[in-house]
C-alpha atoms as one frame of an Amber mdcrd trajectory, in Angstrom:
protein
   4.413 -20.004  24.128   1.679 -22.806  23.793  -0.801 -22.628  26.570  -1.867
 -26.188  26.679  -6.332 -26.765  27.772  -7.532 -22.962  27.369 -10.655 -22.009
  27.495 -12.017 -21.474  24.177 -13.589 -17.954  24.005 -16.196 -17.038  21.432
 -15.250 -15.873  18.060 -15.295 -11.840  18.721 -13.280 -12.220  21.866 -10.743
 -14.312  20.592 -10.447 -11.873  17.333 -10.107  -8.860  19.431  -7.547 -10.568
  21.390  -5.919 -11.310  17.918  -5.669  -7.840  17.112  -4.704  -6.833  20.483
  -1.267  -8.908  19.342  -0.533  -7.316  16.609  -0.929  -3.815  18.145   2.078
  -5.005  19.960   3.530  -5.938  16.998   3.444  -2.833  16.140   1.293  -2.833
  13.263  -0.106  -0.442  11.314  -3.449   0.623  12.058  -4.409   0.293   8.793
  -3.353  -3.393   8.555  -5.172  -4.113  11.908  -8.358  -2.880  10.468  -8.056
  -4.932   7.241  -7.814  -8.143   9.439 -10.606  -7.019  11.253 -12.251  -6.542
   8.365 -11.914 -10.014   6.977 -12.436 -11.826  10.413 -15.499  -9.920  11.829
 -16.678  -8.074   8.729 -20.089  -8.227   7.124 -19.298 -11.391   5.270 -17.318
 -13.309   7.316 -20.184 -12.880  10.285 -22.839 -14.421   7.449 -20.201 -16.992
   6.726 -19.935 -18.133   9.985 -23.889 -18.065  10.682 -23.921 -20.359   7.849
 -21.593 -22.626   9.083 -22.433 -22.047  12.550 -18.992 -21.383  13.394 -18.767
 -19.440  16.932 -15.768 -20.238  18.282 -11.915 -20.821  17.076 -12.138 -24.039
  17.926 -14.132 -25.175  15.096 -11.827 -23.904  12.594 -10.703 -27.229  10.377
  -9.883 -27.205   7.026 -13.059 -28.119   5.646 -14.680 -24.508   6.895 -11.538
 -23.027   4.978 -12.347 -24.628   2.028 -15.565 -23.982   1.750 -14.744 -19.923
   2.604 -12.568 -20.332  -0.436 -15.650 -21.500  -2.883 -18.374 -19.424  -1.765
 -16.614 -16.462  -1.795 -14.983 -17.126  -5.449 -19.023 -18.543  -6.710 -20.150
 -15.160  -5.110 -17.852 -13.091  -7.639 -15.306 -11.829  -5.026 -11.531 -11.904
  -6.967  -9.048 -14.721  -6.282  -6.693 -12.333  -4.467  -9.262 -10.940  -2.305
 -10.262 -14.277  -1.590  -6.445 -15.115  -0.966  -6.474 -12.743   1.715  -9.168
 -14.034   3.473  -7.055 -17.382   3.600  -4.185 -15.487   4.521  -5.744 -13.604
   7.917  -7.363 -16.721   8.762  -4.791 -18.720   8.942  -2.649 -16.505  10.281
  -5.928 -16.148  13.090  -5.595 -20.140  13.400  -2.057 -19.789  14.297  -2.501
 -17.784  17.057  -5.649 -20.055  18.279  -3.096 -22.757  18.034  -0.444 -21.053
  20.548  -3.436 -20.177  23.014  -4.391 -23.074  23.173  -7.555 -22.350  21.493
  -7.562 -24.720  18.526  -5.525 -28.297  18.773  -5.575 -29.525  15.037  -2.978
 -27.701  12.658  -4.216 -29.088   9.182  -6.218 -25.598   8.436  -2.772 -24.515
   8.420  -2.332 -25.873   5.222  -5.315 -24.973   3.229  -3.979 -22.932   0.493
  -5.767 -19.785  -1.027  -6.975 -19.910  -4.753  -4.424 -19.730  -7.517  -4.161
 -16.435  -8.633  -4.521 -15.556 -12.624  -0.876 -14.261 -13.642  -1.973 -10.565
 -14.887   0.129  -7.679 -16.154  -0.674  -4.762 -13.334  -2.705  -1.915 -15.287
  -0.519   1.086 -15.678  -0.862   4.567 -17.495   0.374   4.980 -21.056   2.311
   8.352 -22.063  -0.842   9.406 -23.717  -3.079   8.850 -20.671  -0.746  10.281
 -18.088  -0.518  13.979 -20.538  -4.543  13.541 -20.544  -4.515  13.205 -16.744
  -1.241  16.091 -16.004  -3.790  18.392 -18.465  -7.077  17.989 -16.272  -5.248
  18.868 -13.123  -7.022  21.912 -11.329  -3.794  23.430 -10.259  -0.455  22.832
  -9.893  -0.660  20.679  -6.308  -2.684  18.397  -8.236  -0.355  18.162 -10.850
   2.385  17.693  -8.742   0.654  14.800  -6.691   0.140  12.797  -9.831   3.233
  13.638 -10.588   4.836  12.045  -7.172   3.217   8.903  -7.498   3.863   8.180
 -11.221   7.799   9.156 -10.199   8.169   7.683  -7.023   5.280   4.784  -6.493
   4.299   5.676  -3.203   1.450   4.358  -1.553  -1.540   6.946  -0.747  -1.044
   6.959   2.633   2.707   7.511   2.576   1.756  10.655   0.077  -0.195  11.761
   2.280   2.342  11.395   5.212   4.929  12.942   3.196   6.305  16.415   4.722
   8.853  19.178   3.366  11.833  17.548   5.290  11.215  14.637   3.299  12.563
  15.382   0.529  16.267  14.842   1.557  20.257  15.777  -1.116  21.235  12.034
  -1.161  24.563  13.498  -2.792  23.841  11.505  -5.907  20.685  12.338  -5.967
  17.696  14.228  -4.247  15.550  11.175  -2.484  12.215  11.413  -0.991  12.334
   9.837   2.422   9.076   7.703   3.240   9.050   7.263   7.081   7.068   4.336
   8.458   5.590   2.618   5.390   3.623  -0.510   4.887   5.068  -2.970   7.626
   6.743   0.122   9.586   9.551   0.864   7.584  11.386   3.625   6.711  12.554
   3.237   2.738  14.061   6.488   0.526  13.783   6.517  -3.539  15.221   8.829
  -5.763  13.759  11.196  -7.907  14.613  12.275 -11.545  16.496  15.570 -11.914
  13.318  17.354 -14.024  10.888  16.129 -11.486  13.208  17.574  -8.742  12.966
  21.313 -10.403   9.183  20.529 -10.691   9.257  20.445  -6.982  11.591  23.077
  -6.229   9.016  25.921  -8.338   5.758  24.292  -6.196   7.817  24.595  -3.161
   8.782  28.243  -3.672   5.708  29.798  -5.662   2.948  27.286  -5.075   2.192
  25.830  -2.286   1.006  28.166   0.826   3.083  29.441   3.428   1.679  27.442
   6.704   2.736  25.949   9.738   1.695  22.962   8.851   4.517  20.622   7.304
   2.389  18.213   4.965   4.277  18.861   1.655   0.721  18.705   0.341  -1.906
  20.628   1.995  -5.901  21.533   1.632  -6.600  24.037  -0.720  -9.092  25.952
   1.931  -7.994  26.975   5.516  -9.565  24.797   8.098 -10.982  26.593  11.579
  -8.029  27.510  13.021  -7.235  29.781  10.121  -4.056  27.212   8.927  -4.111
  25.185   5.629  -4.357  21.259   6.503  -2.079  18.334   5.572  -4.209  16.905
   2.304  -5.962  13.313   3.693  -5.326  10.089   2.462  -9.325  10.305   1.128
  -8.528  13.856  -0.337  -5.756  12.455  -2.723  -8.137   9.680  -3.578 -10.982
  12.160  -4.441  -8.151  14.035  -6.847  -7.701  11.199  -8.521 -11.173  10.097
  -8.807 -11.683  13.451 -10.260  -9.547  13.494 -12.875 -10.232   9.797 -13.900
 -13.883  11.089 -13.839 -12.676  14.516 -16.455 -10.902  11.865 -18.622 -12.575
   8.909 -18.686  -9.650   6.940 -17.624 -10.056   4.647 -15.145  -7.582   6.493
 -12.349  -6.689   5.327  -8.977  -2.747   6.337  -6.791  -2.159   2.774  -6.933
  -2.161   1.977 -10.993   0.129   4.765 -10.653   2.276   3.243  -8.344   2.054
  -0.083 -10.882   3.104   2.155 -13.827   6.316   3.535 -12.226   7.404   0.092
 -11.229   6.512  -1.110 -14.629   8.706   1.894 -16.011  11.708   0.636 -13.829
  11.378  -2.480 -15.125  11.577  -1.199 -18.792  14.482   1.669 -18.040  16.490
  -2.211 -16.751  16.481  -1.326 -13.166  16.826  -5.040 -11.820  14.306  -6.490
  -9.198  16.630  -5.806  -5.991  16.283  -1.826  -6.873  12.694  -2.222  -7.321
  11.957  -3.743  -4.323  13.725  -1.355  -2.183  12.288   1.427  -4.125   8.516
   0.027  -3.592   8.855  -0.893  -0.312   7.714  -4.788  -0.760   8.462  -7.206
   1.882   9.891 -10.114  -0.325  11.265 -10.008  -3.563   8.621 -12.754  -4.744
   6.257  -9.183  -4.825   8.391  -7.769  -7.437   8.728 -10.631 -10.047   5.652
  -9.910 -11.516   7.365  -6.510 -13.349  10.493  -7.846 -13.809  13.312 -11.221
 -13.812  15.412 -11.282 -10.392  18.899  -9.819  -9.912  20.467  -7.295  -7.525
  22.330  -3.945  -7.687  23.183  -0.658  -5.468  19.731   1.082  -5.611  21.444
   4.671  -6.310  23.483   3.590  -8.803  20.217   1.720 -10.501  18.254   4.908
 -10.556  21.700   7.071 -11.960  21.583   4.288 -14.861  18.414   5.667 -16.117
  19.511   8.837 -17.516  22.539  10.801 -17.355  22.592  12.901 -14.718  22.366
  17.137 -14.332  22.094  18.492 -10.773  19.417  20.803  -9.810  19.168  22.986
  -6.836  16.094  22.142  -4.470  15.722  24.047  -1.863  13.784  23.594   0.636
């Protein structure tokens, strides 16, 4: 509801109000930070000193637009610099409904036009070069999972023993609350399943801990620890650092999309499968069409049932 001649607080206030919204939204914390990030961050504060922008009020178009060409002259990418439009708009809009900011028009500042780009991915060769510098088995099997399944780093690191769930066609691994707060499942490949069936049993430790992927030292209270989201980034910048490839979860996550895309599992199936909010996120790996996700997956390769147990 529009509250018509509100006070206008000053920026801060009205930002942490912002973010108080989309707490009760529900979320995640990791989206509220990036939005505070990009509203009160380092270089949005010397923005605004610039422009001498200290309230929401002052937000027309014209401070938009210039956001949008400094931060492309100093060097910052177009999509970064798209998500700065993005948050502040979406900011604006709220301003609006308070009451905080009467003109619309900054509404319709678009960000910059983004440079259509194949997403890197692994080749054969550099995913063997990668599998081959893995310490030990858990880090085999956690490149493994994200090359197979295209998780996000924080669902990886979320992901427990229960998750991995007999679908009846197949054996899915369950990702509970992802990006936006959703729960999603995608199916893994019968050799990957036996893969996780021998870490399971004869790798990873015995704890009470659930994490299916845990510390490889015992923490105080004498119990291995679920493996942080920084922990599986540290992997992976370990092994890019052994092979000179430049290795990150999320080109991963690009390269089993990409993968999808070439086995002819249609856009619908990859959507579902990565989790993304529209299918406009997809299009860039593949055309648009639609089909059972289960039955896209069992297209791959013919199928030959394994027994996981967990």
């Amino acid at each position: 509801m529009k509250v018509i001649g509100a006070p206008t607080p000053v920026w801060d206030a009205a930002v942490d109000a912002y973010l108080g919204r989309l707490r009760a939204d529900n979320c995640t914390p990791a989206t509220i930070e990036t939005y505070r990030t990009l509203l009160i961050g380092g270089r949005s504060v010397a923005f605004r000193k610039r422009h001498e922008v200290t309230n929401p009020g002052q937000l027309v178009p014209v401070v938009l637009e210039s956001l949008k060409r400094e931060f492309l002259c100093d060097g910052l990418r177009p999509s970064t610099v798209d998500d700065y439009c993005r948050v502040w708009r979406s900011f604006s809009s709220y301003c609006i409904d308070r009451g905080w900011l009467t003109s619309v028009d900054i509404l319709r500042v678009k960000g910059p036009r983004q440079p259509q780009v194949r997403p890197p991915v692994f080749t054969a060769e550099e995913e063997r070069l990668l599998l081959s510098a893995c310490r030990c088995r858990r880090d085999r099997v956690l490149v493994r999972i994200v090359i197979e399944t295209g998780l996000r780093r924080s669902e990886i690191a979320n992901l427990t023993v229960d998750d991995l769930i007999d679908a009846g066609q197949a054996w899915v691994v369950r990702v509970r609350q992802g990006k936006g707060r959703k729960d999603r499942g995608v199916p893994i490949s019968d050799a990957f399943a036996a893969e996780l069936e021998q870490y399971l049993s004869k790798v990873r430790p015995r704890a009470v801990c659930r994490s299916l992927f845990l510390t490889s030292t015992r923490c105080v209270a004498g119990d291995f620890g679920p493996l942080s989201s920084t922990g599986i980034y540290m992997i992976w910048r370990r092994l890019g650092q052994a092979t000179g490839i430049r290795a990150y979860p999320h080109k991963a996550r690009h390269t089993f999309a990409t993968r999808l895309a070439q086995d002819g599992v249609v856009p619908w199936a990859i959507q579902r499968a990565l989790g993304h909010s529209t299918i406009a996120m997809t299009e860039r790996y593949v055309d648009a069409a639609s089909i059972d996700l289960l039955d896209a997956f069992a297209r791959r390769t013919p199928r030959q049932r394994t027994g996981l147990r967990l």
